[in-house]
N, C-alpha and C positions, 0 to 999 in steps of 0.2 A: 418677672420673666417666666413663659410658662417652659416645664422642664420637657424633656426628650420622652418620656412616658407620657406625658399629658397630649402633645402634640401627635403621636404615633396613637394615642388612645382618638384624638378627635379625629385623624385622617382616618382610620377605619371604619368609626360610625359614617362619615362622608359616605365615603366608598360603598357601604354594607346599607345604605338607604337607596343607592342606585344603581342595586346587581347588573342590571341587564347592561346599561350603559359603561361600567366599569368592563362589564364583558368584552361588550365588541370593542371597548378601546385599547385590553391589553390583547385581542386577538391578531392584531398586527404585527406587534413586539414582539408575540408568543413564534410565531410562524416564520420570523427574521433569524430569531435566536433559536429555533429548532433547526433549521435550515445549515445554519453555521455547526451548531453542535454533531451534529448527521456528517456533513463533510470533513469536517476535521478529525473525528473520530475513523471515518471510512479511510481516511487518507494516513493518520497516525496504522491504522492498523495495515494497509497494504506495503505501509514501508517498512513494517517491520516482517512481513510476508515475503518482501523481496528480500530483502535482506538473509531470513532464514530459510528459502526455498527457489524462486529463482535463480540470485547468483547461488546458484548451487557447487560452490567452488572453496578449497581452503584459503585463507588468507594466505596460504606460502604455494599457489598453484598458481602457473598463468594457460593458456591455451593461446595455441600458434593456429590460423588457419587460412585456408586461402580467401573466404568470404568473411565479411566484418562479425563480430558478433552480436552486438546493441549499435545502430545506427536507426535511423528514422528518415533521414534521406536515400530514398531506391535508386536514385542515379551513379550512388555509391558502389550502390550494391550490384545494380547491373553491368557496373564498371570493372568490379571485381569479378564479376564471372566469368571474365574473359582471361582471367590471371590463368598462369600453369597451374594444374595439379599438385597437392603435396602429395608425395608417393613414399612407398616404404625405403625408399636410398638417404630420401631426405630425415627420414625419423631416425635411420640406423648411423644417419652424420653428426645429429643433434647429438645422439646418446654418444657418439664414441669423443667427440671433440667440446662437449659444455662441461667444463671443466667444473664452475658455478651451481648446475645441474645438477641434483640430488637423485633423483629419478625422472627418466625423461619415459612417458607412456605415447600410443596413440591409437585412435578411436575412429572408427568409422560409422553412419547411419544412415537406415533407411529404413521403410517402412513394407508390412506384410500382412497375410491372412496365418491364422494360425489355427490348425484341428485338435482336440482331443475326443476319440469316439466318438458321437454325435454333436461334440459341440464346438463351436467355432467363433475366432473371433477376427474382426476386420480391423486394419488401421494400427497393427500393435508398431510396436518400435524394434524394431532389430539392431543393435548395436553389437561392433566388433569389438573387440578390446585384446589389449597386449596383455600379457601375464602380471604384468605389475601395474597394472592399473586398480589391484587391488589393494598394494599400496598408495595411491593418489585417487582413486575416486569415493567421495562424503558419502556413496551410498552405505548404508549398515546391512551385513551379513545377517541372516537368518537363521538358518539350516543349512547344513549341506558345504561345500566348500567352493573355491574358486579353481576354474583348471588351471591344468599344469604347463610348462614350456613345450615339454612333450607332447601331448594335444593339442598343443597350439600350432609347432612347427608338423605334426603331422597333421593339421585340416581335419579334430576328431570331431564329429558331430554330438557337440556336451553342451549346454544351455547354462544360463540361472533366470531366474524368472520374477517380477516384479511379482507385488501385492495382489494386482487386477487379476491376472492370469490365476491365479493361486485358489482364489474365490469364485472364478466362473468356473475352470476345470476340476480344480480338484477341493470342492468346501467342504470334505470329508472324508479326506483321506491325506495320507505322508504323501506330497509329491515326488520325494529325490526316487532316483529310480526308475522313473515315469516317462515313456516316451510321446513326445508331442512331435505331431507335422505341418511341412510346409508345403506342399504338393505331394513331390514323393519321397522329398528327403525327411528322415525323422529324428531329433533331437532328443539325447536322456536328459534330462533335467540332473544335476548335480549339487544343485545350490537356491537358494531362496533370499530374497531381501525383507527388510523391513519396511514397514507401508509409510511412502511417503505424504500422502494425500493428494489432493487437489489445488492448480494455482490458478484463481480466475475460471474454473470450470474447466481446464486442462486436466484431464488425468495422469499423473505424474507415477503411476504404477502400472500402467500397461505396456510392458517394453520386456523383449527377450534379449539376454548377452550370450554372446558367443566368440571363439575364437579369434581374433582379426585375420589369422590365415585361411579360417574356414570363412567368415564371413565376405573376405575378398572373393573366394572360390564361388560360391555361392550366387552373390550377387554383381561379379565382374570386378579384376584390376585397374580398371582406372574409375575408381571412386577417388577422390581426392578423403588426404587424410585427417584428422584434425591430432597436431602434437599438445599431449598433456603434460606440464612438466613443472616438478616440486624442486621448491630451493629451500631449502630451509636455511635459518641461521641468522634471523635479522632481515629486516627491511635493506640494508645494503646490499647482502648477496640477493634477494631476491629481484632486485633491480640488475646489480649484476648477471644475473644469469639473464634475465631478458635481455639485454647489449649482447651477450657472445650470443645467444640462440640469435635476434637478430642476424648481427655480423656473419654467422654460416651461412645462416639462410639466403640473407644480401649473395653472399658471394657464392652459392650454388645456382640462384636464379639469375647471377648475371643481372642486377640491378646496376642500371650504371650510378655513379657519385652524386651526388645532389635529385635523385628523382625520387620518388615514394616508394614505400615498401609494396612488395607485389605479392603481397600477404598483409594480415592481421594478426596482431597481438590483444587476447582479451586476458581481464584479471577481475574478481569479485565487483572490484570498486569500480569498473567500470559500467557492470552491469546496473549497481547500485544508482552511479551519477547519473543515466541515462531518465533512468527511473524518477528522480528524485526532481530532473529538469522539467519533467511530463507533467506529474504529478505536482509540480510546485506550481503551472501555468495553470491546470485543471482547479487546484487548490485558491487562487489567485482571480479566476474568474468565479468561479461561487463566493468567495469569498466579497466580492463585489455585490455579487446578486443577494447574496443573504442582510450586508449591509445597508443595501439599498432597501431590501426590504424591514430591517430595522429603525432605518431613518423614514420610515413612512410611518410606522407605528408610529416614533416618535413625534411626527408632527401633528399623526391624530392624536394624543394624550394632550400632546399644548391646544390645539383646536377645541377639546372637550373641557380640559380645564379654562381655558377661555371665556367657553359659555357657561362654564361652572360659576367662577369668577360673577359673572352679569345677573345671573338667577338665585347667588346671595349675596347682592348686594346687601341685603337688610340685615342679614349675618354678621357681615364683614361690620357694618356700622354699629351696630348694637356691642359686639363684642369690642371696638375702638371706643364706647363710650363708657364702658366698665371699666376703661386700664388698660386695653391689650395696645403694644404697644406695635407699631409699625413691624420691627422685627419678630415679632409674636406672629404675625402673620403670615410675612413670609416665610417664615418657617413653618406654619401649617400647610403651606399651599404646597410648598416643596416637599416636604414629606408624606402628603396625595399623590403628587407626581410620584415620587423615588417607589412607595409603598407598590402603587400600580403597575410599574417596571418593572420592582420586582418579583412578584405576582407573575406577570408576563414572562419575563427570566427563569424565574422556575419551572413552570409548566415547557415553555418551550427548549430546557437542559432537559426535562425530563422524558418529554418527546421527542427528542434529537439521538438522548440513548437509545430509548426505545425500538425507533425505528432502525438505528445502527447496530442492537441485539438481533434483530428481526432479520435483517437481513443475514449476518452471521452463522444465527442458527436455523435459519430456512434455505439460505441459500448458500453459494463456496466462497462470496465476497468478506472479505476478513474487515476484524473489526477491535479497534484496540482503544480502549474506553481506561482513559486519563482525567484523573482527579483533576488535573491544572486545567482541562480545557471545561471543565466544569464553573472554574473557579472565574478563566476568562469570561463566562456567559454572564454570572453576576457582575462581573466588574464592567460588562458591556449595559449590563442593562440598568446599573447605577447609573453610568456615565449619559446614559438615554435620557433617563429622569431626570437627571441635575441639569443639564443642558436645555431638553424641550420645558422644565418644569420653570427655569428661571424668571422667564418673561411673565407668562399667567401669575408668579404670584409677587411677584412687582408690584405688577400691576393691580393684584389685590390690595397688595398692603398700600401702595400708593393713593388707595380711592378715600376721599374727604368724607369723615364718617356723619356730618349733616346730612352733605349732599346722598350719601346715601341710605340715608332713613328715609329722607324726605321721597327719595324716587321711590322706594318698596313702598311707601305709604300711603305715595299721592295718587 
């Protein structure tokens, strides 16, 4: 019996006498398995982008609001904008009656131009915020401080200022202190955050905070409000305290008994599942296309070993009249196959990283590169070889070592 070194030494001389051909046969396989490795890398790394920037929320926070927060159906959503407003009566019933409630905040947004001496920027994020939304919101402090209850209930014109802002206004100088405008009204900056980056090419650090008394003033009271609010204490109270925020809210907005809520509750995980449902469909159709583009390879490796098969005949026969025995065969032919698979398998884990570094570091799409889906490539592109490879060397080992001297010969 010839041993696993002898076999794996004959399938690369094969192979290493018909580059060009081994080329184009593992260029299939390569491009199947690159395909796969590229998506599932892109996909492994934007869930965990969601996860740490998206739901940009504590696990012990939920938000109340009157529009859904992650829905994907707009019938929903235009459904919901005909709900009432949540106003500051509603926020100040949450906070005095949730018991469950650890901190009840709440937040309003919209969007602005913003000056500093000649420089200006479009589209920033204005958010209002309650005084303790410094306790419940994941942003990280910088410099500077968060205002006070007092500036808040007197509508003081005080700021704090994302990353973006920080860098076009002021990339060489201490901002706190600093007055920026919005027409004519003008904002001290008091406070700075830490740079959160980019999600999907969203800039997630151009956004000004300010008072929610002033920001009401500002930009008009009936903005509907969005309530932030922290339970801590266990997965029970945290659920608890959603049921009483509920239950107020039911009964402030006059929900009658059995109809839906005329608001939304969102929470990390919801954000996450949404995600996860998108991306598992997106993940699910590549995952098809890349397959199929692997199952093509692998039909041209059996098609090539096929004709490989036919053109040594006189191999195959010669080698069956020295001793080799039927299964000596087939386990050359197979080991041709698997050898060229893997081959193909490599090249294409290595070009599936590749391009999923590439985009990474070229561009804001994230990318999170997993030894295991490395590992699935080879196990895919064994499982290629042993499959397409079975039949071709059958079929060798099956051929009548007479009949096939005599055909090489005659």
């Amino acid at each position: 019996m010839v041993g696993v070194r002898d076999n794996l030494r004959l399938a690369l001389d094969a192979i290493s006498a018909y580059k060009l051909r081994t080329a184009l046969t593992v260029l299939g396989l390569t491009m199947g398995v690159a395909a796969l490795m590229t998506v599932m890398t892109l996909v492994q790394g934007a869930n965990l982008y969601v996860e740490q920037k998206i739901a940009n929320l504590g696990t012990n926070v939920f938000r109340l609001a009157k529009t859904p927060f992650a829905v994907v159906d707009f019938t929903v959503v235009a459904k919901a904008l005909k709900n009432k407003n949540i106003d500051i009566q509603d926020y100040r019933a949450v906070a005095a009656e949730c018991r469950a409630c650890e901190e009840v905040g709440a937040s309003a947004s919209g969007t602005l131009s913003l000056q500093y001496g000649n420089k200006q920027t479009d589209d920033t994020s204005i958010i209002g915020y309650t005084p303790n939304m410094a306790d419940i919101d994941t942003r990280t402090l910088d410099r500077g401080r968060y205002f006070t209850h007092g500036e808040d209930s007197h509508a003081a014109y005080v700021c704090l200022i994302g990353a973006s802002l920080i860098d076009q206004f002021f990339p060489n100088e201490n901002p706190l202190g600093r007055a920026i405008r919005t027409g004519s009204l003008e904002f001290t900056v008091i406070g700075t955050f830490q740079k959160l980056g980019s999600v999907l090419g969203q800039d997630q650090d151009n956004f000004v905070i300010v008072p929610l008394t002033t920001y009401l003033k500002v930009r008009g009271a009936r903005s509907s409000l969005t309530l932030e609010i922290k339970a801590s204490g266990g997965e029970k109270n945290f659920h608890d305290a959603q049921d009483e925020a509920r239950v107020i809210m039911r009964s402030r907005r006059h929900d009658p008994p059995g109809k839906e809520d005329s608001f939304f509750i969102g929470t990390s995980q919801s954000y996450i599942a949404l995600w996860q449902s998108i991306s598992g469909s997106f993940f699910a159709v590549f995952l098809i296309v890349s397959s199929i583009s692997a199952v093509v390879g692998g039909i041209v490796i059996m098609n090539v070993m096929l004709v490989s098969v036919t053109q040594r005949r006189h191999e195959i026969g010669l080698r069956r009249a020295v001793g080799a025995t039927k299964a000596d065969i087939l386990r050359q032919f197979l080991a041709e196959s698997l050898v060229q698979c893997l081959m193909g398998g490599a090249i294409g884990i290595t070009a599936g990283f590749g391009c999923a570094l590439a985009l990474r570091t070229f561009t804001s799409f994230p990318a999170s590169v997993k030894g295991w889906v490395a590992l699935l490539g080879l196990v895919l592109s064994s499982a290629i070889g042993l499959f397409f490879g079975i039949y071709p060397a059958r079929k060798a080992a099956g051929l009548d070592p007479v009949a096939a001297l005599r055909t090489e010969t005659g």
